[in-house]
N, C-alpha and C positions, 0 to 999 in steps of 0.2 A: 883329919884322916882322909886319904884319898881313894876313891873308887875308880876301876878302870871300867871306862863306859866303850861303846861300841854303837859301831852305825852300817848299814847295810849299803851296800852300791845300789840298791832300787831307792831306797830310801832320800839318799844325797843327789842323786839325780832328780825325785820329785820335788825337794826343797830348793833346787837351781832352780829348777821351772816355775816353781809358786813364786820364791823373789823376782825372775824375771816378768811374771806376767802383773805384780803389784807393782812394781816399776815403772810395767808399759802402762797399767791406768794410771798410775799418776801422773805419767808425764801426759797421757792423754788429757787428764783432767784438768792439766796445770794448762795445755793447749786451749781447750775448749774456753777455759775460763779469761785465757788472755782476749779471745776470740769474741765473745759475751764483750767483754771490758770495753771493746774497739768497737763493735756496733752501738752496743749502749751509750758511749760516748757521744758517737755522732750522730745516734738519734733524738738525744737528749741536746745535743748541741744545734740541730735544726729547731727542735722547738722549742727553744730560747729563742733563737733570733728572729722566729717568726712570732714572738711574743709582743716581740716589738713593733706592731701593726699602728695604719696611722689612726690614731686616735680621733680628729677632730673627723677624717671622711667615716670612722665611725658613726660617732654620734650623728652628724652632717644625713649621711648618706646610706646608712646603713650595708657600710662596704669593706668588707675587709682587703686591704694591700699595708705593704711595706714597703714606704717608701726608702727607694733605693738610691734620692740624693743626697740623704741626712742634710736636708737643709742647704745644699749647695746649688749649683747651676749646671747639674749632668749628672748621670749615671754613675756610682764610685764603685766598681767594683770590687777596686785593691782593699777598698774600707771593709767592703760587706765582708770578705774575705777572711779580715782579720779580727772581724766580730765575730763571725762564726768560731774560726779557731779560737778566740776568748774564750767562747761560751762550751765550748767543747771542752777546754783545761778548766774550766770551773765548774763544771759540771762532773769531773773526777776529783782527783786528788791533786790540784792545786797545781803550775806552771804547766809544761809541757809531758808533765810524769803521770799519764792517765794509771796507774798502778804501779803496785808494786817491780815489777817488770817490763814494764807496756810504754812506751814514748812513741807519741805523735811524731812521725818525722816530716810529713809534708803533704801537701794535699789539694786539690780543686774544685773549680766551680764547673761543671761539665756542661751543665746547660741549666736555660732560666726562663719563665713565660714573664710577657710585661703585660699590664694592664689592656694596652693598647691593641697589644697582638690580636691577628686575624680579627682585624674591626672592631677589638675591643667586645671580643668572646667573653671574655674572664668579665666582664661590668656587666654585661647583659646577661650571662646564665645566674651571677650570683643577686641580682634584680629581681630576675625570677623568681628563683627562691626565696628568695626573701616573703617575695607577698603573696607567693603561694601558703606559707609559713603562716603571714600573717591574713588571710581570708579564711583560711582553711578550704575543705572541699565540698561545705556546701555555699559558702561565699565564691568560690571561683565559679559552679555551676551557676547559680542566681548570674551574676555578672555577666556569664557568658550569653546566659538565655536572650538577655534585658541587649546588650549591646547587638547580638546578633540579628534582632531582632529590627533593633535602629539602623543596623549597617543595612537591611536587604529591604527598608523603607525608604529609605535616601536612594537606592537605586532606582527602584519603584518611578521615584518621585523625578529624578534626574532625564530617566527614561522618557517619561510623558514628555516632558519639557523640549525634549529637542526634537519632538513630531514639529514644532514652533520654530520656522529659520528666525530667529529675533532682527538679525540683521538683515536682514530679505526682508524682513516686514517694515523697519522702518525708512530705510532704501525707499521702498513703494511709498510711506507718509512723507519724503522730502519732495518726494514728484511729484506727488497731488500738492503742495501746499506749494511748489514751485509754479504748478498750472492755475492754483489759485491766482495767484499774484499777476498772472496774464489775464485774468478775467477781473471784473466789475460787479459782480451778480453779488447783491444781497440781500436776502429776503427775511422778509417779519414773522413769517409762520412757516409751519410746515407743511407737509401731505399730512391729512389725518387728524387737523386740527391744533398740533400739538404746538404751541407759542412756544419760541427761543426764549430761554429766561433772561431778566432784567442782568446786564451786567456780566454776561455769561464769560468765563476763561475759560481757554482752550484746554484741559488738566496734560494733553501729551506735550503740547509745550512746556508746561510749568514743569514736566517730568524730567525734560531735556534741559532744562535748564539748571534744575537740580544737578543732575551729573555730573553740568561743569562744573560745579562747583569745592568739586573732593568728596571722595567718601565721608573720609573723619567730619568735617563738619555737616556733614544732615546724622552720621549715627552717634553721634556722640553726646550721652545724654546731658542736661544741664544739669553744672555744680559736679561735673566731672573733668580734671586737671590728665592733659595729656603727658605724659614721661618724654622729654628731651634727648636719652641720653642715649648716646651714641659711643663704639667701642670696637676698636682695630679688634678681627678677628683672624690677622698674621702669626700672631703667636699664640693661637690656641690650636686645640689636634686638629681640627678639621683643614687648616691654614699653613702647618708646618711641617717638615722633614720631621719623621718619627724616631726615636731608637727604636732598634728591630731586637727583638729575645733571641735564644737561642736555642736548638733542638726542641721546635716548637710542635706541642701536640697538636695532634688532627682539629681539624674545628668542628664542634660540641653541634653539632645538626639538631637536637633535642629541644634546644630555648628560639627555636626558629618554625614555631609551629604556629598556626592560628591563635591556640590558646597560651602559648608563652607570650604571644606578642599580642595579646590584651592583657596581660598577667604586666608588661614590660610600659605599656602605655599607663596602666594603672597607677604604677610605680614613678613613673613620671606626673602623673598628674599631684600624686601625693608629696613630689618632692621639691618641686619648683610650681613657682609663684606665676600667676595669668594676671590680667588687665583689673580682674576684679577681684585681686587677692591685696591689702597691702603688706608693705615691702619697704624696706631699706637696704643702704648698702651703696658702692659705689659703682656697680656690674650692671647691667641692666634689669629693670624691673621687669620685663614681660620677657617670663623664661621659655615657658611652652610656645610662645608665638616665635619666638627665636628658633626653638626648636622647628616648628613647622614654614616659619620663612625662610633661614639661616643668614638672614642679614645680621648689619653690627647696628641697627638703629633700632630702636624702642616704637619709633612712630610707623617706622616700614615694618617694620614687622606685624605690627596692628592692622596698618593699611590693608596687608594682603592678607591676614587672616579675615578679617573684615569683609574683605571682599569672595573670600570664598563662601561664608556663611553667607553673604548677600544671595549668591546665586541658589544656594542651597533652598532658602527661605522663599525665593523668588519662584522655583520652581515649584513649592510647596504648593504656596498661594494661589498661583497660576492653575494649580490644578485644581484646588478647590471652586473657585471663581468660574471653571468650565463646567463644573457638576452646579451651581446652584442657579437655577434658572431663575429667578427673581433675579442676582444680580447684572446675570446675560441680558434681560431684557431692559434694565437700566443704560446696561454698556451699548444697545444696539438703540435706541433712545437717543444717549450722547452723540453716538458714532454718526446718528443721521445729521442730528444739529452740527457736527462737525462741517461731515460734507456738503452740507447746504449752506455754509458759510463759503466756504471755497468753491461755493458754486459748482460742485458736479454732483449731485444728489445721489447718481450713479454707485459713488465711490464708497457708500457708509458700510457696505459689506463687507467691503478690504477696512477698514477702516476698524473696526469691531475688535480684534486679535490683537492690534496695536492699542489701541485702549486698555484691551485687558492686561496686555503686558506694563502697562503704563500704573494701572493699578495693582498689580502683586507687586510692583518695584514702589510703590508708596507704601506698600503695608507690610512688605521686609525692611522697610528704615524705621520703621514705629518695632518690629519685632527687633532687631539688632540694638536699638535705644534700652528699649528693656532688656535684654540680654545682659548689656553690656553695663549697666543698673542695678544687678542682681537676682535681675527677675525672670522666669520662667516663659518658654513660649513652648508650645507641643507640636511637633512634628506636620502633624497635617493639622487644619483647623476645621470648626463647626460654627453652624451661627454663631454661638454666647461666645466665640475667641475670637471672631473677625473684628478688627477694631475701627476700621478705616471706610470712609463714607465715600461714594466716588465724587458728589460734592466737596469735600474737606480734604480729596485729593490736590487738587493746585495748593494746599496752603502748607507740604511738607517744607516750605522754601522757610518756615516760620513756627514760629513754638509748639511742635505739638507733640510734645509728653504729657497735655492736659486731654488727648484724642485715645490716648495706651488705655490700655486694659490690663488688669493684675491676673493675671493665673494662678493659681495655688497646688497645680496640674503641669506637667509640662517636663522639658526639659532646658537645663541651668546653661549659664557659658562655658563652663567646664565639662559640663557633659556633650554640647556641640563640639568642643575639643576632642574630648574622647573619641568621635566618630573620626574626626579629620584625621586624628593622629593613627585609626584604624586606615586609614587610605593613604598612609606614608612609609616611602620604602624604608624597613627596619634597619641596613645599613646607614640608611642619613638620617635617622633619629637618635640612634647610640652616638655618632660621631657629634652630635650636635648636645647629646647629652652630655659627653664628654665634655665638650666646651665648656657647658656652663657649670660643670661641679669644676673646673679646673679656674673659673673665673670666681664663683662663689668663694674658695677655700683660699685664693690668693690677698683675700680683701681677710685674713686672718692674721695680725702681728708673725712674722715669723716664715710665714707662707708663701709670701713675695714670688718665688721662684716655684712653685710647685708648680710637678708635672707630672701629668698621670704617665707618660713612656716613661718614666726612672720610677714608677710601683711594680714589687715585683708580686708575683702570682704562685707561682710556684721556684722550688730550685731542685737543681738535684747539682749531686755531688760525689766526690771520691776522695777518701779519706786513708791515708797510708801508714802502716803501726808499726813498729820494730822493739822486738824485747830485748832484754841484754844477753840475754842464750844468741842473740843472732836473728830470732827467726821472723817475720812478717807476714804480716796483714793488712790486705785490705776491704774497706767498708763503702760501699755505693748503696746512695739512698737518694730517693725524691722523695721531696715533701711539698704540699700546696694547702691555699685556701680550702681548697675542695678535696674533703678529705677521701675520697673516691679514688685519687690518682694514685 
């Protein structure tokens, strides 16, 4: 049985309005959701493909990049491109159909940082962190103290040494021992009673003669094997045409601070191998002296580290030797018997400075033996650490690691690294860094071709949606290592 019902015109007007305004959130809602779908997507689809990080510079180097040759001999971008949009349809509802409604239709890579960029920003800031990570912040303080401390004692030290023209002085000992050879005069005793001893050598001769003979052979201690190997550095970063990234960020001024770049040296010391580490592999074995020579040889590069720590030592010595007046009056002793062999008696007072030089450069080949041995020598020395006799100076030409003295105080070869690697420009220690994680990780099955310009750092991107209502969307995202960006 039917009822006749009835409805008001206020009535039917507010029930158009209510349907209409439940309509409009749905379809708003059905919007926002398609909208949600499309960033989700390709945010989910960035960190997939940054999932895919290289593994062995992992372990290796504690370095995150994604390498961006997959194994080939250059940059793929079309590849990366089409992994990412993989990752992006697998990361929804399977082919190109991110939902119910939602299709990918197409999409780019708008810009990308490489490894390499701005000097290889992206290796050095994330080095940093890393061993900030790993010291924490009272191991960064300690460290800092301890090295700063070494840095502004080697200047100290450097300082003195060149009140001393070295070259002016021995200039002057080629003249006197040139006007010796014009004269006849030899005499049995001295002013003052003092008898020439039996047998006497010259020690600045024996000093000079040293010199010629190479560094590596007077510091290189016995039952120690020099490394050979030698390695084109044409095709490493520092040697070749780069790929450049794109829309590259500002450069990171923060890991270029004093304490980043002890924080950056650190990290190098911990990661590559020196003269007294062993080592295998087909790359070179002396990474850090590569790093501070940038040669392709294993022996030059020793050479000149070698030789810097000579001088460093030299100066040490040199200055201790000026403070201890018992050995000054030995050296002013010698320096007479000198010039009274040469016949100008005159001369033993110029003559004195060059001796002493003659002895701190004998008793930094007895400290670089040890060093380079494993053994400790301490920055400045005291009696109990001078090891060297100005008698048993002439005989550096000859065995004397039986002359060394052990320290169980002091500072290592690695730690004399550390200071050098403080007095090198940070742009040519990354690049050189570079090199050798790029020569390390190539001596890896598979590796062959690895290049740090084809790791990428960050990416960003623009991603473009169309539902089957018609309507579109798009999604722009950066994504990097550094999750800051």
């Amino acid at each position: 049985m039917y009822q006749k019902g009835s409805i008001t015109v206020y009535l039917s007007l507010t029930l158009a309005i209510l349907v209409s305004l439940i309509g409009t959130a749905l379809y708003s809602v059905q919007c926002a959701g398609a909208r949600v779908q499309a960033v989700h997507g390709t945010d989910q689809g960035l960190y997939s493909l940054f999932a895919r990080y290289d593994i062995p510079m992992l372990e290796r180097f504690h370095l995150f990049f994604l390498d961006g040759s997959f194994g080939g001999d250059g940059l793929q971008m079309g590849q990366l491109y089409n992994i990412l949009e993989q990752d992006i349809a697998a990361n929804m509802d399977g082919g190109k159909r991110i939902v119910d409604n939602v299709t990918l239709k197409d999409g780019s890579i708008t810009e990308y940082t490489l490894a390499t960029d701005n000097g290889g920003n992206a290796v050095r800031s994330q080095a940093v962190a890393y061993m900030e990570s790993v010291l924490g912040i009272q191991g960064v303080r300690s460290l800092t103290q301890k090295v700063q401390g070494q840095e502004e004692t080697i200047q100290v030290i450097e300082a003195k040494k060149d009140v001393i023209d070295e070259e002016q002085a021995l200039a002057q000992y080629e003249t006197m021992k040139e006007q010796a050879r014009e004269q006849t005069v030899l005499s049995e005793s001295l002013e003052g009673g003092v008898a020439i001893p039996e047998n006497f050598v010259n020690p600045v001769d024996a000093v000079q003669a040293a010199k010629g003979k190479g560094i590596l052979s007077l510091v290189l201690p016995a039952g120690k094997e020099l490394s050979t190997l030698s390695r084109s550095t044409s095709d490493l970063v520092s040697g070749r045409s780069l790929e450049q990234g794109m829309g590259i960020p500002a450069y990171d001024s923060s890991c270029n601070t004093w304490t980043a770049d002890l924080m950056f040296n650190e990290y190098l010391i911990q990661h590559f191998r020196c003269f007294t580490e062993d080592g295998s592999g087909s790359g070179l074995k002396y990474q850090l002296e590569y790093i501070l020579q940038g040669t392709g040889s294993d022996m030059e590069n020793l050479k000149g580290t070698a030789a810097r720590l000579l001088l460093i030592r030299e100066a040490s010595n040199l200055l201790y030797l000026y403070q201890d007046e018992s050995k000054r009056s030995q050296a002013q002793i010698t320096a007479l018997i000198i010039a009274v062999l040469f016949g100008i008696p005159q001369g033993a007072k110029a003559l004195e400075p060059i001796l002493l030089v003659s002895w701190a450069f004998g008793e930094s080949v007895l400290d670089l033996r040890e060093l380079l041995d494993g053994g400790r020598v301490p920055l400045l020395k005291g009696k109990s650490s001078w090891q060297l006799s100005l008698t048993d100076l002439p005989k550096i030409m000859e065995g004397v690691d039986a002359l060394r003295k052990e320290n169980k105080e002091g500072l290592t070869y690695q730690d004399y690294l550390r200071v050098l690697l403080m007095m090198k420009s940070s742009d040519v220690k990354t690049s050189r860094c570079m090199d050798m994680m790029e020569m390390t990780l190539r001596e890896i099955p598979g590796k062959e071709n690895f290049h740090l310009d084809c790791c990428l750092y960050t990416v960003g991107i623009q991603m473009n949606f169309e539902t089957t209502r018609g309507r579109f969307y798009t999604a722009q995202r950066n994504y990097g290592y550094d999750m800051g960006i």
